[in-house]
VEXKE-971936 format. One line per 8 residues: their letters; for each residue x, y, z negated of N, C-alpha, C. Coordinates in steps of 0.05 Angstrom, whole numbers. Atoms other than C-alpha are relative to their C-alpha. Last residue first. Example, Ala and Ser with C-alpha at 12.3 -4.5 7.8 and 13.67 -1.06 7.14 Angstrom:
2
SA> -16:-24:1:273:-21:-143:-15:22:-14 | 18:-24:0:246:-90:-156:18:24:0
! end
This chain:
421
XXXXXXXX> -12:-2:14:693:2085:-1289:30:2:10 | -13:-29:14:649:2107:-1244:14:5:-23 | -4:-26:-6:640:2050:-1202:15:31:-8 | -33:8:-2:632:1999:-1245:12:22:15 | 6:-23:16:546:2018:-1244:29:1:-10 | 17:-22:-17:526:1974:-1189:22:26:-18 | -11:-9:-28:565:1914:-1206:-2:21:6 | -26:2:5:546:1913:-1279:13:13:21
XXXXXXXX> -3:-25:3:465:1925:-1254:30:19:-9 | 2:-20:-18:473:1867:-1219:9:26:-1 | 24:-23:8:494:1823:-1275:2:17:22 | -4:-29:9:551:1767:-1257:-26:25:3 | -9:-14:-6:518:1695:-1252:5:26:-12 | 24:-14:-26:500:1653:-1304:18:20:17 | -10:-23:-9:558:1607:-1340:-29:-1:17 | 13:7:-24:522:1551:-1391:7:25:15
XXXXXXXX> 17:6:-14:555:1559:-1449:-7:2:29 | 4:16:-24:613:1535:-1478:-33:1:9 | 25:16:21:613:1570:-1544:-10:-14:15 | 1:10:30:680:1593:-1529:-16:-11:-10 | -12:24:-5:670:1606:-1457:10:-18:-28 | 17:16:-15:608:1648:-1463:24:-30:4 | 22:21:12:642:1689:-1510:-14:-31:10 | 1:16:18:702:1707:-1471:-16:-11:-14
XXXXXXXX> -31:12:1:706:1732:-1403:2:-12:-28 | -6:18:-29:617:1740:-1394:33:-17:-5 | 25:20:-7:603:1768:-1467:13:-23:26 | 1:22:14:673:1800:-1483:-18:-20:2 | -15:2:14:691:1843:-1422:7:-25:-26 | -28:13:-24:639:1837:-1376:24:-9:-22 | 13:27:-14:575:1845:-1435:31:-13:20 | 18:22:25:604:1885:-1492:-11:-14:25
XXXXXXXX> -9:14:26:662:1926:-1457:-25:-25:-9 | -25:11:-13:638:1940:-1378:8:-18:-29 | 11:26:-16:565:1950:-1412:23:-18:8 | 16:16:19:592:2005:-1462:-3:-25:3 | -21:9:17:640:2037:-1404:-8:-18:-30 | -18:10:-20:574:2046:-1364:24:-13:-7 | 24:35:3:533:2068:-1424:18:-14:11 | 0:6:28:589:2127:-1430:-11:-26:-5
XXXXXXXX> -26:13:1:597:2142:-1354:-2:-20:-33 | -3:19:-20:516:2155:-1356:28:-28:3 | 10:23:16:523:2198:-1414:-7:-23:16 | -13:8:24:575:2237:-1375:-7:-14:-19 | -16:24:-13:526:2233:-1308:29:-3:-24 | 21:26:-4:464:2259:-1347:30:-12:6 | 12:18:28:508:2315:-1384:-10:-33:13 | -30:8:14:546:2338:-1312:-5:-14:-22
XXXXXXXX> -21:24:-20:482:2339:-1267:24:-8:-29 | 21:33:-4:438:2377:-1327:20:-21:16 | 3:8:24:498:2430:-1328:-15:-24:-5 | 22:-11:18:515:2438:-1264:-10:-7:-26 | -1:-13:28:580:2435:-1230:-31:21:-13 | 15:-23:-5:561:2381:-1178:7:17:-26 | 33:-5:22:600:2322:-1191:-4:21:5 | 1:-31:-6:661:2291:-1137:-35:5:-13
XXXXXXXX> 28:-6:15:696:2233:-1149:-7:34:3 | 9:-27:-15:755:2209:-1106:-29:-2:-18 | 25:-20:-1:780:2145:-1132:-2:23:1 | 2:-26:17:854:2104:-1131:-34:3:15 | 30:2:-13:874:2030:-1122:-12:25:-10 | 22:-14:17:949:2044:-1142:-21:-6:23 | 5:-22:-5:1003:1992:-1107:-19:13:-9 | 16:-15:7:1041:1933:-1127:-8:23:5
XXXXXXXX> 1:-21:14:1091:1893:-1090:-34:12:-13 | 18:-26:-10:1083:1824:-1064:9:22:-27 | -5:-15:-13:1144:1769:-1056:-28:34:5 | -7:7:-29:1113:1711:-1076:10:27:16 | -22:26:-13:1134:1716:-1144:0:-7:28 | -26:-18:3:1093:1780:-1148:16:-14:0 | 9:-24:-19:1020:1743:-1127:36:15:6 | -6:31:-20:1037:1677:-1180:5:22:27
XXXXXXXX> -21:9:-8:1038:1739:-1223:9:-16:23 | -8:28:-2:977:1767:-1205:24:-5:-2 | -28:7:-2:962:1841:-1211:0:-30:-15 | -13:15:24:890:1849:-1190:24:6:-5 | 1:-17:29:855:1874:-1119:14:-25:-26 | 24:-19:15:868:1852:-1056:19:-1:-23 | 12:27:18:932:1805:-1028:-22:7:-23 | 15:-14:14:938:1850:-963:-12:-24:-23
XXXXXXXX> 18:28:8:992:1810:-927:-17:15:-23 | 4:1:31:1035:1865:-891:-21:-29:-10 | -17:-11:20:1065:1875:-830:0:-6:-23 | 17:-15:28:1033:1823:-784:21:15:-15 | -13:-36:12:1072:1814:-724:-14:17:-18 | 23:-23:-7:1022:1753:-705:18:24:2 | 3:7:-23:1079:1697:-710:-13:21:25 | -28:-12:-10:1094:1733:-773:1:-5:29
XXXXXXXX> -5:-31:-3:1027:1718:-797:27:12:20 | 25:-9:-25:1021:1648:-772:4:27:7 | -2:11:-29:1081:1630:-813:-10:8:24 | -25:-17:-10:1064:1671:-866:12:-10:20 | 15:-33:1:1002:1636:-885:28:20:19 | 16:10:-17:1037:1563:-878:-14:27:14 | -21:5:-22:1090:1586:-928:-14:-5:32 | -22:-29:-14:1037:1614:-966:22:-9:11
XXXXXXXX> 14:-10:-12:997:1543:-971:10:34:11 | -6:14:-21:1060:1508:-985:-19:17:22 | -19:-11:-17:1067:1551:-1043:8:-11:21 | -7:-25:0:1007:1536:-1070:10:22:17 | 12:-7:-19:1010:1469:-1064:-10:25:12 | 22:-17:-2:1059:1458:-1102:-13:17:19 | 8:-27:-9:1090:1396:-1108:-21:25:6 | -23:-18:-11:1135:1372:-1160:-14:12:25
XXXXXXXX> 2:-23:17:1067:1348:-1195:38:27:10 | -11:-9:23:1068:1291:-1158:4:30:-2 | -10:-35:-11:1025:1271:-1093:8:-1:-38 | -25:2:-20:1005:1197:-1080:22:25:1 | -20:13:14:959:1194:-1139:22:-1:13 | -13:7:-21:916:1256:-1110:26:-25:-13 | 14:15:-18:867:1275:-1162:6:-19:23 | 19:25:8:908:1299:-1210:-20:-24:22
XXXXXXXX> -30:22:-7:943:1340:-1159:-6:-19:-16 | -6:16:16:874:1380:-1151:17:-24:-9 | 11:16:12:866:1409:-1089:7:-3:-31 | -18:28:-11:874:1476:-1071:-3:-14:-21 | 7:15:6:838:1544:-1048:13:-22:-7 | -4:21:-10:841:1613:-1029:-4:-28:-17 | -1:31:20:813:1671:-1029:7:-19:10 | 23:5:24:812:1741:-996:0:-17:-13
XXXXXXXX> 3:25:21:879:1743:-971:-20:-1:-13 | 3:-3:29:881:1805:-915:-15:-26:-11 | 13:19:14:925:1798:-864:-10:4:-25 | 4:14:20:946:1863:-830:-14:-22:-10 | -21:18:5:973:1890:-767:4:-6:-33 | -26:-16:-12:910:1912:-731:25:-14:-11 | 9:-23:-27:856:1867:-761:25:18:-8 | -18:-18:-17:869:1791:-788:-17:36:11
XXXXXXXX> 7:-20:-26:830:1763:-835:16:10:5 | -7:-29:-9:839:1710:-890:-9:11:17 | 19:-12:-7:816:1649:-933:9:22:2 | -7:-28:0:877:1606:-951:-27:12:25 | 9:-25:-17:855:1532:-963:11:27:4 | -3:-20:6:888:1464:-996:-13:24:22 | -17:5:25:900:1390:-1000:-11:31:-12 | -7:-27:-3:846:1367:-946:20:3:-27
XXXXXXXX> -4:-1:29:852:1286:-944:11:37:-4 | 39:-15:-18:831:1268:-858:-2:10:-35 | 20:17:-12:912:1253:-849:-26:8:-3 | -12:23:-9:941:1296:-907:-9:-16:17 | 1:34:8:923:1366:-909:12:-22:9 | -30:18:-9:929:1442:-892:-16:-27:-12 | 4:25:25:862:1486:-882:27:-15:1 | -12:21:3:868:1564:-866:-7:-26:-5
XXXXXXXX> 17:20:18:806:1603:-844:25:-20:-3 | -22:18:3:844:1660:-807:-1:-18:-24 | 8:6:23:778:1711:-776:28:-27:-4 | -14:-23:17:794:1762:-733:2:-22:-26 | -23:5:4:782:1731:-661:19:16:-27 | -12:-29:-7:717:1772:-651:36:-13:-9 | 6:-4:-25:680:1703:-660:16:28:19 | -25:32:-15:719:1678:-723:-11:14:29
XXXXXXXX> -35:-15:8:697:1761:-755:13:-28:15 | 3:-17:-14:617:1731:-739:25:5:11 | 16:18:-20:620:1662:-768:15:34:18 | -25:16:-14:671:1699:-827:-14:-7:29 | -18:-19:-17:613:1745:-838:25:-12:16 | -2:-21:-36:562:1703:-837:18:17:3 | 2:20:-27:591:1651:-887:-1:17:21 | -19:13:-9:614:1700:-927:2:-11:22
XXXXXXXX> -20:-30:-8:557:1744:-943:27:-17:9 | 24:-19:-29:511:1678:-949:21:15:3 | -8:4:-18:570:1654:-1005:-18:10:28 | -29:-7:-12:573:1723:-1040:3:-29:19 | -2:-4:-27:496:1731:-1051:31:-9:9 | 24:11:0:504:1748:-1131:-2:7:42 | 7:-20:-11:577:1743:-1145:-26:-11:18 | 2:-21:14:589:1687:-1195:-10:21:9
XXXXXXXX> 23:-1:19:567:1633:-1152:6:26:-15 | 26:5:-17:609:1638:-1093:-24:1:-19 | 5:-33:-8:676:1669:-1139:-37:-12:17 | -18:-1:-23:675:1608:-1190:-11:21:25 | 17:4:-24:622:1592:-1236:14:-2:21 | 16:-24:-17:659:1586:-1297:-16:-5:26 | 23:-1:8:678:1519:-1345:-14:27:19 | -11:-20:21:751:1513:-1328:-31:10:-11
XXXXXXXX> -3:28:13:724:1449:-1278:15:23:-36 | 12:13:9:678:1491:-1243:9:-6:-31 | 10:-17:15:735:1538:-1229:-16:-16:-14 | -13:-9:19:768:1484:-1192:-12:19:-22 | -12:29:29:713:1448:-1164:18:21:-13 | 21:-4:16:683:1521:-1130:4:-20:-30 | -1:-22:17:739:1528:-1095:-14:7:-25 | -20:4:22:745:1463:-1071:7:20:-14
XXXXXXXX> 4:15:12:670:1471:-1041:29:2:-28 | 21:-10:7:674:1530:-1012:2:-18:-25 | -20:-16:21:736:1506:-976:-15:10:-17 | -23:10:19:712:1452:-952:11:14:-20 | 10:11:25:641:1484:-938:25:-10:-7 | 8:-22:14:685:1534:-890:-7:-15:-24 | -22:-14:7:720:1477:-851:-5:16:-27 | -10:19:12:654:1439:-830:37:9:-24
XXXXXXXX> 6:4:17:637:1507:-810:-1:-31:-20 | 3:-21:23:684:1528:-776:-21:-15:-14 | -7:24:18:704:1459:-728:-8:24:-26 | 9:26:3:683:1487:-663:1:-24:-19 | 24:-2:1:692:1559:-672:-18:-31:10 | 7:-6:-20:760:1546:-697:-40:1:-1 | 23:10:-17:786:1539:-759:1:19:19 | 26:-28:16:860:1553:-780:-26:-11:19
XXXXXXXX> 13:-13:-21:909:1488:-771:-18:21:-19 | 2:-31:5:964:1452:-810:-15:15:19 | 21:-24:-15:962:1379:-811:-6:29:-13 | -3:-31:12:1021:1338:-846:-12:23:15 | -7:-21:1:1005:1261:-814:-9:32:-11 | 19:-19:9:1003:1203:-864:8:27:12 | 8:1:-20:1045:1148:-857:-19:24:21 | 28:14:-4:1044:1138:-925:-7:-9:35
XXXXXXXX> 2:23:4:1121:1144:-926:-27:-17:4 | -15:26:-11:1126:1195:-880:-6:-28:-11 | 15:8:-18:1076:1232:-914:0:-15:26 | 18:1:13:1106:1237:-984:-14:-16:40 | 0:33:4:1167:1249:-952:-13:-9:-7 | -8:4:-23:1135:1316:-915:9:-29:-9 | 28:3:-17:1104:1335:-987:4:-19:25 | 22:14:9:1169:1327:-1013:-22:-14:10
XXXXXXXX> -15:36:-9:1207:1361:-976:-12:-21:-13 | 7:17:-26:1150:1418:-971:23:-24:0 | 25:4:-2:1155:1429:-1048:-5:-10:31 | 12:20:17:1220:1428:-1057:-14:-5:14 | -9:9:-19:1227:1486:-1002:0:-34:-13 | 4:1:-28:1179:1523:-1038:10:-23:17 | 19:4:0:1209:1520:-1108:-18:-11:29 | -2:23:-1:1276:1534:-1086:-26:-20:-8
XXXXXXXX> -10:16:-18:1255:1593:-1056:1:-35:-2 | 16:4:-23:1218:1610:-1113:0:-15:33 | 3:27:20:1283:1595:-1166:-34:-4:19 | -24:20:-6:1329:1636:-1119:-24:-28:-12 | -14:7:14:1277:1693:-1114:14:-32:-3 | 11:2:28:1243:1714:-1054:29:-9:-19 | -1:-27:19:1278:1744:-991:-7:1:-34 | -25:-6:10:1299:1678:-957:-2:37:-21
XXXXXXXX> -8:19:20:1232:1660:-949:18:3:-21 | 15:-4:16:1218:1722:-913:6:-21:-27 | -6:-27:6:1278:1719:-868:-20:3:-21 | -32:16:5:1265:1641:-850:9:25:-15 | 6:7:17:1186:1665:-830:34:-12:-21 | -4:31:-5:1211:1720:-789:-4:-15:-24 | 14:14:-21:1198:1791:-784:5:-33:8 | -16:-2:-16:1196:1806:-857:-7:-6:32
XXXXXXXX> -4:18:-13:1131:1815:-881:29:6:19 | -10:-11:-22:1110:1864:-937:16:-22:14 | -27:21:-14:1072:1826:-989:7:16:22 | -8:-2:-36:1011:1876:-1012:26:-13:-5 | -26:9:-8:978:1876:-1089:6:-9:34 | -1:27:-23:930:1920:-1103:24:-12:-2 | -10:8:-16:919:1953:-1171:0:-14:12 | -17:20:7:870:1989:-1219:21:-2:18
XXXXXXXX> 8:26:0:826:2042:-1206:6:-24:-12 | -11:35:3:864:2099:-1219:-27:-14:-7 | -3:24:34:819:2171:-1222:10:-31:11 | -33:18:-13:830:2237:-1180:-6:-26:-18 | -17:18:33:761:2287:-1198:13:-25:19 | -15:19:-21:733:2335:-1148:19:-14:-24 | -19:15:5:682:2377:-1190:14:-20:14 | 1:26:16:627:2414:-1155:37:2:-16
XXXXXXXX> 26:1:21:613:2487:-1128:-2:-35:-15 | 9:-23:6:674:2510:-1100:-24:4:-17 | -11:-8:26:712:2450:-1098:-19:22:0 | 17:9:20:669:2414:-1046:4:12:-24 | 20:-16:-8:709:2443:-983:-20:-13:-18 | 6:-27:-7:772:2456:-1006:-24:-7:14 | -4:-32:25:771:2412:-1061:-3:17:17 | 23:0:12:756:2347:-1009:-3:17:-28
XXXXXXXX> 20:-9:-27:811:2369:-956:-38:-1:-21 | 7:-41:1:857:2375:-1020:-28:7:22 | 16:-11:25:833:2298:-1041:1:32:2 | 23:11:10:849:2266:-967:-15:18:-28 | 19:-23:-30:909:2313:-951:-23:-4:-3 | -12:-31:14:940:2277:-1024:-18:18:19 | 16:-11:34:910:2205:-1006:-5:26:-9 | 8:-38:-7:940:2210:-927:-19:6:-26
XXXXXXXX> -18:-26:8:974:2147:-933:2:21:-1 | 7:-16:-12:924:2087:-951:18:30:-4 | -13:-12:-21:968:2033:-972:-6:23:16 | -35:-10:6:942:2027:-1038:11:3:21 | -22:13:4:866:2024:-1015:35:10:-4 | -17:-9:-26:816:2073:-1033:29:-18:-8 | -25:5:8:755:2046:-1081:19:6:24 | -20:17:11:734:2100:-1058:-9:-30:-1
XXXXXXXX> -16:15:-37:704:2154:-1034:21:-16:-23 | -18:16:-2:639:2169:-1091:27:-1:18 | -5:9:-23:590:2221:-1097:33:-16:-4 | -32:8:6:564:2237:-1166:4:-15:30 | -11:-13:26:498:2277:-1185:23:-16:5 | -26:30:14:466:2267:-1114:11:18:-26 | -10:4:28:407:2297:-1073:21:-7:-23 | 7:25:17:406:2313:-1006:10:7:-27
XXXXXXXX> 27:7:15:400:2368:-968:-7:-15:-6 | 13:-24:13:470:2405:-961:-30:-10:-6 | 10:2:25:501:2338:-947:-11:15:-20 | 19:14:-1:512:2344:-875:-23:-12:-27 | 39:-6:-4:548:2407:-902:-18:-19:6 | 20:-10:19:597:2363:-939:-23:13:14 | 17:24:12:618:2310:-881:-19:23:-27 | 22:11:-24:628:2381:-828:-21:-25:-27
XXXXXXXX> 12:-33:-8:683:2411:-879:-32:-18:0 | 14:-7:18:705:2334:-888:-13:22:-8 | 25:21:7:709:2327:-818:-9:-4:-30 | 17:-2:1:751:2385:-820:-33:-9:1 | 16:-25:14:794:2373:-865:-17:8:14 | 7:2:42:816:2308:-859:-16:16:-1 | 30:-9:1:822:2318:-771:-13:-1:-28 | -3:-27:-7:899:2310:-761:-28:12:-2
XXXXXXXX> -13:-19:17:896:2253:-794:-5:17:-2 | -27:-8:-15:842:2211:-754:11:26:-20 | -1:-29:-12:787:2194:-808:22:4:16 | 0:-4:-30:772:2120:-820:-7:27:14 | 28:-11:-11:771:2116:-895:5:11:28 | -17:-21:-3:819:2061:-922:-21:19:21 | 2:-7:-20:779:2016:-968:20:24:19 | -19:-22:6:786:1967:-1027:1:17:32
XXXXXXXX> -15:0:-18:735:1907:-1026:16:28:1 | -22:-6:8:710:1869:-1086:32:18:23 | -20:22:-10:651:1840:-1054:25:4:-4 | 11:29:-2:596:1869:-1096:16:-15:18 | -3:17:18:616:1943:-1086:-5:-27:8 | -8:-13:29:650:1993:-1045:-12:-16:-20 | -17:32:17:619:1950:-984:19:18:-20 | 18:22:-12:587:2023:-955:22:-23:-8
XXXXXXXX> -1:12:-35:615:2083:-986:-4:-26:-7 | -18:15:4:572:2117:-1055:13:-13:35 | -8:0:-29:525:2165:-1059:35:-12:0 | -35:8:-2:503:2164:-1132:-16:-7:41 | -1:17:-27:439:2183:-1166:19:4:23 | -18:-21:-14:448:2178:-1237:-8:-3:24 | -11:0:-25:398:2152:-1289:17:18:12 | -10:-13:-13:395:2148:-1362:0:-9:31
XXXXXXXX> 6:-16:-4:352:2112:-1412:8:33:20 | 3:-9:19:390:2050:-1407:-28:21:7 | -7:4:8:421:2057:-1340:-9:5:-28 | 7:-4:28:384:2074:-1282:11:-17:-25 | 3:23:17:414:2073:-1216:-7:11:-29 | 8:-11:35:384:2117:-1163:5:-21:-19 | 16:22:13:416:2099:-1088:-7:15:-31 | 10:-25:20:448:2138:-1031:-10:-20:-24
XXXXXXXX> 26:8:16:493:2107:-987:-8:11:-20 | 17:-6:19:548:2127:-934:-19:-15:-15 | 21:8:-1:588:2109:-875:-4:-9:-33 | -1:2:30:645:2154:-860:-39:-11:-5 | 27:14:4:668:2154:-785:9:-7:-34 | 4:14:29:716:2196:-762:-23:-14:2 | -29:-18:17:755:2232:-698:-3:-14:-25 | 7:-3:25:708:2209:-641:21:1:-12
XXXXXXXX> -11:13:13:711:2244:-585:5:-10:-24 | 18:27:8:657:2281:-553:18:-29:0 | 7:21:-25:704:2325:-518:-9:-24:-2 | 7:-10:-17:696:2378:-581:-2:-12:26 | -14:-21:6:711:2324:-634:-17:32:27 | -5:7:-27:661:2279:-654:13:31:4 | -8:-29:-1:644:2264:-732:27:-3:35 | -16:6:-22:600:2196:-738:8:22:6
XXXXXXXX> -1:-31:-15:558:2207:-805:22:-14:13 | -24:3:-15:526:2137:-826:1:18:9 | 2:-26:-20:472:2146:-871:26:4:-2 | -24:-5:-9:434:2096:-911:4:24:9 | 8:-8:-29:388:2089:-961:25:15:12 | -22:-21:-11:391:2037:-1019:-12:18:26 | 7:-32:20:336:2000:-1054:18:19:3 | 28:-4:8:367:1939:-1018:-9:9:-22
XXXXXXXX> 7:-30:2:428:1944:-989:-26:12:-1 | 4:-12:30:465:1885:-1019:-15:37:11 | 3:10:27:460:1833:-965:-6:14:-28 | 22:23:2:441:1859:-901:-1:-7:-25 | 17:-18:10:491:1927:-921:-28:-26:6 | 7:-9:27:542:1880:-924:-24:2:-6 | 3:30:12:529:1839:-857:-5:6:-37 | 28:14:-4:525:1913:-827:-9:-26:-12
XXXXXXXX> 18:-12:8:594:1933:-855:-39:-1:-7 | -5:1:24:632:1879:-831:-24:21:-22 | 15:30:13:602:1878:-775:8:2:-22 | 34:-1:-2:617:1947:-753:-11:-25:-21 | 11:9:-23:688:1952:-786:-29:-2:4 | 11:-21:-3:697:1985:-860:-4:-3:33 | 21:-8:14:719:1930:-891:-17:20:11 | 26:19:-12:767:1909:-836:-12:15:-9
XXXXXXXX> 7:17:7:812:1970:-861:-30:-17:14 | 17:2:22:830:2040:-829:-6:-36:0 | -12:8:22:894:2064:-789:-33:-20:-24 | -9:-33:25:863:2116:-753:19:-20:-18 | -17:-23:-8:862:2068:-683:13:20:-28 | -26:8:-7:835:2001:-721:23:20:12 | -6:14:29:768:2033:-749:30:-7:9 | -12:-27:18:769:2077:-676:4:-14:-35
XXXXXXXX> -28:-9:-15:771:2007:-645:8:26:-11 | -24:22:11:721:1975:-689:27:7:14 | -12:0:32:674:2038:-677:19:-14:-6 | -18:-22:11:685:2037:-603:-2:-4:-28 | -22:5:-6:659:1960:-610:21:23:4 | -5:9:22:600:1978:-649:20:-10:14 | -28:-6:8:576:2031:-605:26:-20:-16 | -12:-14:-20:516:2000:-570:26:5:-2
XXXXXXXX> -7:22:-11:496:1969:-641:17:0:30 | -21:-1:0:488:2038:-674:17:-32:8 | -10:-24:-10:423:2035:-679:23:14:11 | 18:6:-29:409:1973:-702:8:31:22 | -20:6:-15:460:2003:-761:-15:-19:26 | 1:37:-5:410:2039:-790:25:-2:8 | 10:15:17:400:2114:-813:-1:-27:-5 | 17:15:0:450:2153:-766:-12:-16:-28
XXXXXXXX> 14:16:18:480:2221:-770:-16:-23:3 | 25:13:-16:515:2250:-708:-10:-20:-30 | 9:26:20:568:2300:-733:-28:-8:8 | 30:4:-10:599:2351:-688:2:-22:-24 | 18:33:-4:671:2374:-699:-22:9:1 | 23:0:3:728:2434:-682:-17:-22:2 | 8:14:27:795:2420:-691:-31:-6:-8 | -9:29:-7:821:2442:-614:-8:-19:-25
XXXXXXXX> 19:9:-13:774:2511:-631:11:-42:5 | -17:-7:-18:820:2531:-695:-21:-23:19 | -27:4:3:770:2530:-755:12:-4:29 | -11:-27:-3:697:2560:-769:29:-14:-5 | 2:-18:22:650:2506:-752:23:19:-6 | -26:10:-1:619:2480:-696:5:16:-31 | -18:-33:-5:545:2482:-678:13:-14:-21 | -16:-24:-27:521:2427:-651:25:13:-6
XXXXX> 1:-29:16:483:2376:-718:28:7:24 | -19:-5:-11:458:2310:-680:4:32:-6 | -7:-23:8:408:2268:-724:23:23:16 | -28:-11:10:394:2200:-720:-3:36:16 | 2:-26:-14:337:2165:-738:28:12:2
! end
């Protein structure tokens, strides 16, 4: 159902918004190519594209309820889009019920919130009253990516019009890591360290005599829509051996749903020309993957993949495949006029040798200042930080690998409830 709230609100007439509330995204099928163009116009992240979003909410948005607010300026222009969810998690003997943004969990994705600048404040004006009759003890915006540059306008616009009767709370996440891209692959190379470089360049002379001598040509391609899915299980697969072979599940098993959510989204994101399914190899002998996406002028590195040099008797341990596969990555990129190489969440060394900086993954929290609200959702945080320590922390990352048992997937209610720490 959707919803269309008129009347304007009390700031300089050229600022003035509308907000069109929807409950589905069937609904919002019509639009779903302005959306991906106002997602790409403000500056904002795949993640938060139509499909992207919709493929989510197929997978993990059950016992959730939606509600997509679309904020339109006075010439029925759109200015924002902030797509919502409501949900009750119970924890223990505690529940909270949280309004959280859309792929914020279960696929590890960091977001930039698709408001045009000049409009922060009053689309967030406009996003709180739409939220004068619902329920919530802790509303979420975040995880908010490190390059997002309007953070500071972002958290005053959400004090001056939430401060009055809640809490607006600032809280570190962790960190991204981003590679900034020279404009040429010869210029980028040449930027890393003496002992990377030389690493690298090893590594493809090698490789290259390696495949002279077998005979064996050095194939570098990204799938297509006539070779994707034979492509995808490769990489699915060698992703899955490696981890396997350290005793874990590896990212397709661990996260509950994550290859389904992949598959269709990549299928979908290769059809909109977004999707950059690396494979390199020897003759018909894959070596290695890089799993990315292109939109506006970023690559972002979800996972990647590579063989086993054990396994390959023809291939020595001088090279790495690794760094053949980011040489290969940045190639394309630069070709593209990508700026950046969005290498998510973590701090990775292997990540900071190749040239990426570090940036804060920050949160927006905002609690109702009421007494009942504030106790439930502080003994809430409390379980929450309990579960993170004694099950994620030592159960799942260390116990289980010490006494070698049998890896199950990661806990739902883990995912759900990460959030608010």
């Amino acid at each position: 159902m959707i919803n269309l709230h008129t009347n304007k609100m009390d700031v300089n007439p050229e600022k003035a918004v509308k907000v069109r509330l929807c409950d589905n995204f069937e609904q919002l099928e019509p639009i779903q190519q302005k959306w991906d163009d106002f997602v790409e116009l403000a500056g904002g992240d795949i993640f938060l594209t139509y499909d992207w979003c919709r493929i989510w909410w197929k997978y993990y948005g059950g016992g959730r309820r939606l509600q997509v607010s679309l904020f339109f300026d006075d010439k029925d222009k759109l200015v924002g889009i902030i797509p919502l969810f409501f949900e009750r998690i119970w924890l223990g003997p505690v529940f909270v019920r949280a309004a959280k943004i859309v792929s914020s969990d279960f696929t590890g994705d960091q977001i930039t919130i698709p408001v045009l600048s000049d409009y922060i404040k009053p689309v967030l004006q406009r996003f709180f009253e739409s939220l004068a009759g619902e329920k919530w003890d802790i509303l979420h915006i975040g995880p908010i990516a490190g390059l997002y540059g309007h953070y500071d306008n972002l958290k005053d616009a959400l004090i001056r019009s939430f401060g009055s009767s809640n809490y607006v709370l600032s809280k570190l996440n962790g960190n991204q890591t981003y590679v900034k891209l020279s404009e040429s692959l010869e210029k980028q190379i040449d930027s890393l360290s003496k002992n990377q470089r030389r690493t690298i360049k090893r590594s493809y002379k090698d490789l290259l005599q390696v495949a002279c001598d077998k005979k064996l040509p050095f194939i570098s391609n990204l799938a297509t829509l006539d070779n994707f899915e034979e492509i995808f299980v490769g990489f699915v697969q060698m992703h899955q051996s490696h981890w396997q072979k350290l005793g874990k599940l590896g990212h397709f098993a661990d996260w509950p749903d994550a290859h389904n959510f992949h598959f269709e989204t990549a299928k979908v994101q290769l059809q909109k020309n977004r999707l950059r399914l690396l494979q390199i190899r020897l003759g018909d002998c894959p070596l290695g993957y890089e799993y990315d996406y292109k939109f506006g002028n970023l690559y972002y590195a979800i996972l990647n993949a590579r063989a086993d040099i054990e396994q390959l008797p023809y291939l020595d341990h001088s090279i790495n495949i690794g760094t053949i596969l980011y040489e290969e990555q940045v190639k394309n990129a630069t070709k593209e006029n990508v700026n950046y190489i969005d290498m998510m969440q973590g701090k990775d060394e292997y990540k900071l040798r190749l040239g990426g900086k570090l940036f804060p993954i920050r949160g927006l929290y905002i609690i109702p200042r009421r007494l009942p609200v504030m106790i439930r959702v502080f003994i809430f945080r409390i379980l929450a930080g309990l579960l993170n320590i004694v099950y994620h922390k030592i159960w799942f990352r260390r116990v289980t690998l010490w006494l070698k048992l049998k890896p199950r997937p990661l806990w739902k209610i883990w995912i759900r409830t990460q959030f608010c720490l």
